[in-house]
Biopython code that builds the backbone (N, CA, C, O; Angstrom):
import numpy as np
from Bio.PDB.StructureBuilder import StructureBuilder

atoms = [
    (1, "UNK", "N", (17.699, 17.104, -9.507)),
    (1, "UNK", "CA", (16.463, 17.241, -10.261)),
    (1, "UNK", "C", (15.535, 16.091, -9.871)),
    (1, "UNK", "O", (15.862, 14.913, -9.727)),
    (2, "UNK", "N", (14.407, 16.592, -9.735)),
    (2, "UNK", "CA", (13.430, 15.385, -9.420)),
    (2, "UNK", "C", (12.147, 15.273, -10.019)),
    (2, "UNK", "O", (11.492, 16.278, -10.293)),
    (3, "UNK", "N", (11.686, 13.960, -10.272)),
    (3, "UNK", "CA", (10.630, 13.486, -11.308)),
    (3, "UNK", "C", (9.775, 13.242, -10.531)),
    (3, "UNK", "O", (9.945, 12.966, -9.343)),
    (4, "UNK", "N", (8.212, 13.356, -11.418)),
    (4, "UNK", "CA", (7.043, 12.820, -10.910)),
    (4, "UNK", "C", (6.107, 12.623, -11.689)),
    (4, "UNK", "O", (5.948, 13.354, -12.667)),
    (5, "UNK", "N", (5.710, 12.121, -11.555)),
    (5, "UNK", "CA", (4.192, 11.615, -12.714)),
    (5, "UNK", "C", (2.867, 11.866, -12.056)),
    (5, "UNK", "O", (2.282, 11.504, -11.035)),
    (6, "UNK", "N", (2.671, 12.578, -12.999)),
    (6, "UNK", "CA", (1.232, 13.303, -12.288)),
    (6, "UNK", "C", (-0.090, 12.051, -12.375)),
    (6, "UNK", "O", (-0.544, 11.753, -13.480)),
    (7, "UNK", "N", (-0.631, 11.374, -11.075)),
    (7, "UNK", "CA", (-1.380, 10.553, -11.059)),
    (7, "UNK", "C", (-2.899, 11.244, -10.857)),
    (7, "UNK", "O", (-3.798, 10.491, -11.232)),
    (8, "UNK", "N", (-3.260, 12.284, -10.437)),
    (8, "UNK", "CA", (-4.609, 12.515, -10.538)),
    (8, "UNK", "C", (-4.646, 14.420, -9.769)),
    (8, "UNK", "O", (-3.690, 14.961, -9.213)),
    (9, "UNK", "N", (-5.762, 14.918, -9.953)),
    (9, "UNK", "CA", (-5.977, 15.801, -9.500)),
    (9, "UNK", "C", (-7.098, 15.821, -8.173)),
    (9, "UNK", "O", (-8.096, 15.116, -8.025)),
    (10, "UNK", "N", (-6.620, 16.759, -7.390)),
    (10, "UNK", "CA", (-8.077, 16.581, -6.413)),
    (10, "UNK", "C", (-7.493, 18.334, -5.780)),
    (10, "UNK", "O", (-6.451, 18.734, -5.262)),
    (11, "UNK", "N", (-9.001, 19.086, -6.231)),
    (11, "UNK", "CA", (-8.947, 19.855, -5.272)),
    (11, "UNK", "C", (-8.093, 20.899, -6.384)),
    (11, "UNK", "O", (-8.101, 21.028, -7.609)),
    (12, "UNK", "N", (-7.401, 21.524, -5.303)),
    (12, "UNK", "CA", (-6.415, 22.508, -5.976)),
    (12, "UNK", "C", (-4.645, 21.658, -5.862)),
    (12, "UNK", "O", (-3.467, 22.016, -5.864)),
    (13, "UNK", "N", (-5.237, 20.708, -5.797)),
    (13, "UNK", "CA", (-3.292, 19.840, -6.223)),
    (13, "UNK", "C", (-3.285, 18.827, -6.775)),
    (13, "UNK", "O", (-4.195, 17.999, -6.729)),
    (14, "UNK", "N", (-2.049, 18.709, -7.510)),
    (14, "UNK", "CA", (-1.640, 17.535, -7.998)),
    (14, "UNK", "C", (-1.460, 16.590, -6.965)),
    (14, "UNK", "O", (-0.912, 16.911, -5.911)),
    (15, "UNK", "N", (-2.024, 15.046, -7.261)),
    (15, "UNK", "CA", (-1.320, 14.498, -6.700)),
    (15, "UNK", "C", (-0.159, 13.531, -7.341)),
    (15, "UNK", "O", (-0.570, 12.574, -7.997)),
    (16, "UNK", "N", (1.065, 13.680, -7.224)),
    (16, "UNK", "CA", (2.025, 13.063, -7.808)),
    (16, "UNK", "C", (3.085, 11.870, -7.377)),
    (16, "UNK", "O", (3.744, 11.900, -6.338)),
    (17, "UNK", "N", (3.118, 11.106, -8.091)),
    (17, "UNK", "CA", (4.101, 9.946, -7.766)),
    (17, "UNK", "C", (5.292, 9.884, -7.504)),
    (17, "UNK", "O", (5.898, 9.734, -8.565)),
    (18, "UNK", "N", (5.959, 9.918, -6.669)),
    (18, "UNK", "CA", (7.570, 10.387, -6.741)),
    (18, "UNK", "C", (8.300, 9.083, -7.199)),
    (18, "UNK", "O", (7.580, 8.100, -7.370)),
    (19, "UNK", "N", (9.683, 8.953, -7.426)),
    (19, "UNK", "CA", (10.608, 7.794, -7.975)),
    (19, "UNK", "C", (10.386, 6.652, -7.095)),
    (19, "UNK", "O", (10.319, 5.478, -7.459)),
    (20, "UNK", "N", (10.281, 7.082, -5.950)),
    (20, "UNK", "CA", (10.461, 6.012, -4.296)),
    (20, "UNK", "C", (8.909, 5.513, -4.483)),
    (20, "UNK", "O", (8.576, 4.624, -3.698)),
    (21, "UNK", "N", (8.085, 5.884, -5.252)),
    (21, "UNK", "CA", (6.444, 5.435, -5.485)),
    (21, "UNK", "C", (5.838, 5.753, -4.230)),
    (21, "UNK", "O", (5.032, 5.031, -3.643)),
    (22, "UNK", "N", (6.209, 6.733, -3.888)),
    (22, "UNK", "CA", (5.200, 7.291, -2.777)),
    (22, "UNK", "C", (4.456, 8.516, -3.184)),
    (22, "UNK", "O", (4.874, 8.900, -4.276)),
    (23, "UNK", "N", (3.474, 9.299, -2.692)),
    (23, "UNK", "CA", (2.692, 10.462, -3.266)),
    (23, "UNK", "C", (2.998, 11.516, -2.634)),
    (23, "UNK", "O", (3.095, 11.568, -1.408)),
    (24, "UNK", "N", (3.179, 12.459, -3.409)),
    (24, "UNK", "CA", (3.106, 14.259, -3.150)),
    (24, "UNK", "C", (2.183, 14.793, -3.539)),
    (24, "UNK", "O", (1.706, 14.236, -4.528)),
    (25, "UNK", "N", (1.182, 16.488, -2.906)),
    (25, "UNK", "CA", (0.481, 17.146, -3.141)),
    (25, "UNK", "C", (1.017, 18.244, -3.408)),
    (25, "UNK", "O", (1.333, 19.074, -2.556)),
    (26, "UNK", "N", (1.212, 18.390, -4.888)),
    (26, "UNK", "CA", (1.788, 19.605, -5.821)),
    (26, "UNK", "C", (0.321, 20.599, -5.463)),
    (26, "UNK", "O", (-0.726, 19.963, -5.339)),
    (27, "UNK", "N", (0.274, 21.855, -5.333)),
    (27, "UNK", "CA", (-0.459, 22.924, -5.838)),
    (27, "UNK", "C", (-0.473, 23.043, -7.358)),
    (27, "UNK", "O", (0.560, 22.929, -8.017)),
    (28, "UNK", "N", (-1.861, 23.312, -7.987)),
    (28, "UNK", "CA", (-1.771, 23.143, -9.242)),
    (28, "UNK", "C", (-1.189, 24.424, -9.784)),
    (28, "UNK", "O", (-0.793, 24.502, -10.947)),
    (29, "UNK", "N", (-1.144, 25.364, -8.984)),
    (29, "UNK", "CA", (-0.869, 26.979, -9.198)),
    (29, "UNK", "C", (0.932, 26.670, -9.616)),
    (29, "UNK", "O", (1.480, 27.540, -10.293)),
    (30, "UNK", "N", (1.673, 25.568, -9.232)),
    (30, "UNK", "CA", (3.122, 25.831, -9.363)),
    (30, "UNK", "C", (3.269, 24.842, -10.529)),
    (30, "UNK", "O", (4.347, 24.249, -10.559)),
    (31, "UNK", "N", (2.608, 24.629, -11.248)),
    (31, "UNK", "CA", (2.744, 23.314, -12.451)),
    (31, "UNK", "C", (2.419, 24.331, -13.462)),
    (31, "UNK", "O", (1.907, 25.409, -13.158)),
    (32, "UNK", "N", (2.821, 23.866, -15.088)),
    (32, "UNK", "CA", (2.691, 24.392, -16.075)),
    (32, "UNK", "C", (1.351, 24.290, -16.502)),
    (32, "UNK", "O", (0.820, 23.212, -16.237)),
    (33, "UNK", "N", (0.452, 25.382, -17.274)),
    (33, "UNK", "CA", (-0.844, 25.320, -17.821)),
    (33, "UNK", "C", (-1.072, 23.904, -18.613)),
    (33, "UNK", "O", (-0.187, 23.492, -19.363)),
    (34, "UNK", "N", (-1.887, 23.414, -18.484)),
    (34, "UNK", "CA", (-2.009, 22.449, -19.414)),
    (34, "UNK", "C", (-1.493, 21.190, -19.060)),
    (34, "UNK", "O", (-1.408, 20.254, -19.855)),
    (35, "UNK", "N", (-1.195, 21.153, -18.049)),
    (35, "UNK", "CA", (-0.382, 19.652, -17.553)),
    (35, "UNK", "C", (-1.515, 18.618, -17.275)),
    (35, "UNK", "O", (-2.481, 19.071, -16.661)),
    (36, "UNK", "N", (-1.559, 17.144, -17.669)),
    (36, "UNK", "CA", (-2.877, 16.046, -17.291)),
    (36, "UNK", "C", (-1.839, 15.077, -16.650)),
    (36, "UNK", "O", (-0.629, 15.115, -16.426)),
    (37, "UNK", "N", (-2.735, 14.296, -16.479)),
    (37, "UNK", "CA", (-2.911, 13.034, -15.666)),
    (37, "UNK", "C", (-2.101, 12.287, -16.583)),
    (37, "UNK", "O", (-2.349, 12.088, -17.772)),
    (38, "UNK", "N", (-0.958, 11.828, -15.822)),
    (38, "UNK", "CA", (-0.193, 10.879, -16.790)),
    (38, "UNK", "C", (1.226, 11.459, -17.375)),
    (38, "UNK", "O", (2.040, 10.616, -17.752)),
    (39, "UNK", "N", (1.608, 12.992, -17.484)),
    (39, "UNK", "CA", (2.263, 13.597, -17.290)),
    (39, "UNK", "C", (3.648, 13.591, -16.241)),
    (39, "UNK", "O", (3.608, 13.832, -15.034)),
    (40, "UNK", "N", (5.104, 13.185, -17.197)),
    (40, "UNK", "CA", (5.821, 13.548, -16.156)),
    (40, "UNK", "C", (6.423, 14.840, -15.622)),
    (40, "UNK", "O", (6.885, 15.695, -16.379)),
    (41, "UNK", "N", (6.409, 14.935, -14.553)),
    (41, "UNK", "CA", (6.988, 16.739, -14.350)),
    (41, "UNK", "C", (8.503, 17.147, -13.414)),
    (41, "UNK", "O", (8.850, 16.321, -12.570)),
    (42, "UNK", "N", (9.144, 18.100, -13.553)),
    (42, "UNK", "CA", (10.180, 17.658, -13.162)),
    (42, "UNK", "C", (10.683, 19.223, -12.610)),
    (42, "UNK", "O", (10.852, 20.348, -13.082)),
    (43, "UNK", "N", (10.779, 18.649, -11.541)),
    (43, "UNK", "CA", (11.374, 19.887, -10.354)),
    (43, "UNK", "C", (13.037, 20.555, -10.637)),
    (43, "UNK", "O", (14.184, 20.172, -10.405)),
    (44, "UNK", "N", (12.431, 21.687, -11.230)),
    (44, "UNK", "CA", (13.741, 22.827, -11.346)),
    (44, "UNK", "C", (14.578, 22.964, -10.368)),
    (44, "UNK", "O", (14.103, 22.516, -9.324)),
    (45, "UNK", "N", (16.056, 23.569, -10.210)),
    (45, "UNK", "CA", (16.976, 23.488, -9.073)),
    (45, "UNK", "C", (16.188, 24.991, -8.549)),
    (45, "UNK", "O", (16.734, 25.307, -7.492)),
    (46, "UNK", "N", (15.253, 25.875, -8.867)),
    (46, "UNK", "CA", (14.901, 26.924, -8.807)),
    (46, "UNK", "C", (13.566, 26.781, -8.195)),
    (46, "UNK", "O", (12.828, 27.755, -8.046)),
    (47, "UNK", "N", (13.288, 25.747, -7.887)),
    (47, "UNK", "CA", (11.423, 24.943, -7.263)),
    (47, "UNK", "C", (10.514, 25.039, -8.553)),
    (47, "UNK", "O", (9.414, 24.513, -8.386)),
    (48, "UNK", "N", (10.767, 25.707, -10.062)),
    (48, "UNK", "CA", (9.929, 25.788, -10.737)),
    (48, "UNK", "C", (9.058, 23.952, -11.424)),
    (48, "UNK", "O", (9.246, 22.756, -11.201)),
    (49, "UNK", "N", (8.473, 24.475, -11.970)),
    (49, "UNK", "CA", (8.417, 22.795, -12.721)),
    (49, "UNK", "C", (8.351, 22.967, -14.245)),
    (49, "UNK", "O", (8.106, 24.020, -14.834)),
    (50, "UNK", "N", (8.616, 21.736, -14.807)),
    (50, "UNK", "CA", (8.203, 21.698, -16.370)),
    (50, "UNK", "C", (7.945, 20.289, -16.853)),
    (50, "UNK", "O", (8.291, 19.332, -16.161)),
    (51, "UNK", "N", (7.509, 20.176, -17.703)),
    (51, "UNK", "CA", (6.926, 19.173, -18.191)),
    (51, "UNK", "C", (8.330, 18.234, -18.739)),
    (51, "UNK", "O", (9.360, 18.844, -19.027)),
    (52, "UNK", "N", (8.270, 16.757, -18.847)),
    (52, "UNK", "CA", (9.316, 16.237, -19.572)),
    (52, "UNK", "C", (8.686, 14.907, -20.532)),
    (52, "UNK", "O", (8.583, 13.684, -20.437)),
    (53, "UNK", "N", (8.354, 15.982, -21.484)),
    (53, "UNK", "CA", (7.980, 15.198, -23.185)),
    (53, "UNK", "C", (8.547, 13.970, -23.391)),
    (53, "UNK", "O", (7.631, 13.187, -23.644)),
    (54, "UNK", "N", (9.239, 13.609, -23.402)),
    (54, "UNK", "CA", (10.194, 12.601, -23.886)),
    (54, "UNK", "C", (9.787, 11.559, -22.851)),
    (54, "UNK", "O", (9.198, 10.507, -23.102)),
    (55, "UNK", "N", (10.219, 12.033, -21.533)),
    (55, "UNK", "CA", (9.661, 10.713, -20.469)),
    (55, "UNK", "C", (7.919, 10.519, -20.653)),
    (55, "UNK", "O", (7.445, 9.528, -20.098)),
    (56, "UNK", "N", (7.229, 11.183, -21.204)),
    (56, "UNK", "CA", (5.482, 11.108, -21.268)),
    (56, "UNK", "C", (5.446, 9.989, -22.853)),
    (56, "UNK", "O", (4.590, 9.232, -23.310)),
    (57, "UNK", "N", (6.559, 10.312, -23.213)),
    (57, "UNK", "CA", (6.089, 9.346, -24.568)),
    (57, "UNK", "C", (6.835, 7.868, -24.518)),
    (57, "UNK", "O", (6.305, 6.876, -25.019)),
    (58, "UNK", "N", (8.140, 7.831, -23.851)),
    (58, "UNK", "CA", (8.331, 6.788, -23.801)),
    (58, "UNK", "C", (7.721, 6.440, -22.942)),
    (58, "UNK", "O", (8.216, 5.315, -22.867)),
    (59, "UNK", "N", (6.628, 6.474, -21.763)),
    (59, "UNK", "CA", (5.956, 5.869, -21.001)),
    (59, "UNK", "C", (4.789, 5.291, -21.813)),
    (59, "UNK", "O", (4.438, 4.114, -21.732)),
    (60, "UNK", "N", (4.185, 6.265, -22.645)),
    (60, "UNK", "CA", (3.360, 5.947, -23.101)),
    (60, "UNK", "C", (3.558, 4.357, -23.947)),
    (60, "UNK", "O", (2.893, 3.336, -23.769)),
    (61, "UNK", "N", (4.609, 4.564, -24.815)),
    (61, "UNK", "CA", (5.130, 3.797, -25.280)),
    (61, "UNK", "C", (5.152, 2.385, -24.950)),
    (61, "UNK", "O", (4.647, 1.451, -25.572)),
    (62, "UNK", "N", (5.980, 2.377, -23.608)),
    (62, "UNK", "CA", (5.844, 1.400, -22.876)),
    (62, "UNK", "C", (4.561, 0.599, -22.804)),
    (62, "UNK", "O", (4.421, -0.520, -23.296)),
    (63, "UNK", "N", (3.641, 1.278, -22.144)),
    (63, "UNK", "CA", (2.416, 0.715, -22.136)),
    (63, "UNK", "C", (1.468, 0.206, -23.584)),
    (63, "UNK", "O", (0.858, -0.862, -23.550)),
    (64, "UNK", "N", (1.446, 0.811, -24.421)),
    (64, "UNK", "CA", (0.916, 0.399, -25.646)),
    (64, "UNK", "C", (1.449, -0.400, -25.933)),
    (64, "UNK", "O", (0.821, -1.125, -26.705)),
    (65, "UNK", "N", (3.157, -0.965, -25.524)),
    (65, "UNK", "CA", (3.476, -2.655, -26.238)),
    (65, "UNK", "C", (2.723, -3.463, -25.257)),
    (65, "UNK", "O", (1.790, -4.172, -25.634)),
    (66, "UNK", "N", (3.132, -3.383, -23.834)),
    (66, "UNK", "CA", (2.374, -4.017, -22.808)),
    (66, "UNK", "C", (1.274, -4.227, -22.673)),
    (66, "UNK", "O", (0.899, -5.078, -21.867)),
    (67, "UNK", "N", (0.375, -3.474, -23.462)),
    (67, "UNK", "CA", (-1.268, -3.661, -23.812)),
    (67, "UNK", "C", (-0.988, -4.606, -24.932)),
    (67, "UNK", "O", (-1.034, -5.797, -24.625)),
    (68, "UNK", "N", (-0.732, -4.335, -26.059)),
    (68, "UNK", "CA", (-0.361, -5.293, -27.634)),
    (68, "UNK", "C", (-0.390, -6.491, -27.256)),
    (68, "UNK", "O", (-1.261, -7.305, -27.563)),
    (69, "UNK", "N", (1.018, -6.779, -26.225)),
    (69, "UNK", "CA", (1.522, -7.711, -25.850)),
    (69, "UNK", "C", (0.413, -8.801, -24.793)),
    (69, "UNK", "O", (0.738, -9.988, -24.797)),
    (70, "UNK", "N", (-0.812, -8.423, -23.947)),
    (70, "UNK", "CA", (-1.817, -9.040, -23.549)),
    (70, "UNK", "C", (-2.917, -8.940, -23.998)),
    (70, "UNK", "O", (-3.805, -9.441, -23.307)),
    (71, "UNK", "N", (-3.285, -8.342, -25.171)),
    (71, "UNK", "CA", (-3.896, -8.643, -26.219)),
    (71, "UNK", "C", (-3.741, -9.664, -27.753)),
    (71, "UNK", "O", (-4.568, -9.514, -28.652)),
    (72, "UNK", "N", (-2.941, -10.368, -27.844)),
    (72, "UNK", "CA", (-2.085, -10.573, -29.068)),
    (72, "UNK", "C", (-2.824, -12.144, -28.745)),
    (72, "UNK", "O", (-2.578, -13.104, -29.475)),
]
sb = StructureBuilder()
sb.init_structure("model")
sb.init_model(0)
sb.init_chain("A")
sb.init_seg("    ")
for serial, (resi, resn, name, xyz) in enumerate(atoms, 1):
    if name == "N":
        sb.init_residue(resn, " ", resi, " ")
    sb.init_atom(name, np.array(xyz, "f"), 0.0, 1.0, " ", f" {name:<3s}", serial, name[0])
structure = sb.get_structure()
C-alpha cells in the first residue's frame, strides 16, 4: 500500500508527494471527488485510491502544535 499527500493541483493532475519526498502526477480522474490540497491518499492493491482521514488529521494536528509552539 502506498501513501501520498496531495501537494497541489495543476492541470488535470495531482501533484503528489510520495514517502521517499519525491513528486508524482496523479490524474485527477483516478482520485476520489472531493479530495484538496493537503490530503493524504492511498493507493489500493487494485490501483484504486482513497482518502486516509486519520493520517489528514493527525497531520493536521501536528502542525497546529508546531504553529502554537512558534507562536507562544
Amino acid at each position: 500500500m502506498k501513501k501520498y499527500i496531495i501537494d497541489r493541483f495543476e492541470d488535470i493532475y495531482a501533484v503528489c508527494e510520495k514517502e521517499d519526498k519525491s513528486f508524482i502526477h496523479i490524474p485527477k480522474s483516478k482520485l476520489p471527488e472531493h479530495v484538496k490540497e493537503g490530503d493524504c491518499i492511498i493507493e489500493n492493491k487494485d490501483g484504486t485510491f482513497s482518502v486516509d482521514v486519520n493520517e489528514r488529521l493527525e497531520r493536521e494536528n501536528r502542525i497546529r502544535e508546531k504553529m502554537n509552539h512558534l507562536f507562544e
